[in-house]
N, C-alpha and C positions, 0 to 999 in steps of 0.2 A: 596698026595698033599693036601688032605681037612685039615691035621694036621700040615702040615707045615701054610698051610695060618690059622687055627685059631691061634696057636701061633704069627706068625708074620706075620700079614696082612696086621696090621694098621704101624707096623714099617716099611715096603716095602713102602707103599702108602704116609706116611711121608717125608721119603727121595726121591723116586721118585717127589715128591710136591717140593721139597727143590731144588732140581736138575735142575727140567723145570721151577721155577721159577728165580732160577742168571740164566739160559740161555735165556728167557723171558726179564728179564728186564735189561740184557746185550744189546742183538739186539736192542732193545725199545731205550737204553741209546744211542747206536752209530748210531742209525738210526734217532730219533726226538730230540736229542739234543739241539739243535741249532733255535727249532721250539717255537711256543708259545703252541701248544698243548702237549708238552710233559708230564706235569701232568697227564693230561688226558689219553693220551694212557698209562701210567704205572698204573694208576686204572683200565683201561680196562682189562690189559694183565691179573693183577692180579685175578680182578673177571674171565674173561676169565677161566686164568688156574686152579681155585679155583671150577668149576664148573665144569669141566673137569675132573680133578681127584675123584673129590666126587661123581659123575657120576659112572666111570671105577670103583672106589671100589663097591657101591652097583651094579653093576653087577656083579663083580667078586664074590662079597662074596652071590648071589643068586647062580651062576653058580657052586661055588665048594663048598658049604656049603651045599648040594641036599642030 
């Protein structure tokens, strides 16, 4: 497992990013649309999930890089 994620850790953690963010800023689009804060929550969602993932990888990569 520790060889699979040095080769491809960062390309997992790329596409996972890519993935939860059009599903993020789908929901975001059909849900505050129509609002004045719309902006706003698609900069959130994105630092949001940007912090999220960069997060899960430096754990990921202390936990099986041991």
């Amino acid at each position: 497992m520790s060889d699979i994620w040095k080769k491809y850790g960062k390309v997992i953690c790329v596409v996972f990013y890519i993935i939860a963010l059009v599903f993020q800023l789908m929901v975001t689009t059909l849900i505050w649309k129509e609002t004045n804060l719309f902006a706003v929550m698609l900069i959130i969602q994105v630092f949001i999930t940007t912090i999220a993932v960069w997060a899960a990888y430096k754990i990921a990569n202390r936990m099986l890089l041991k």
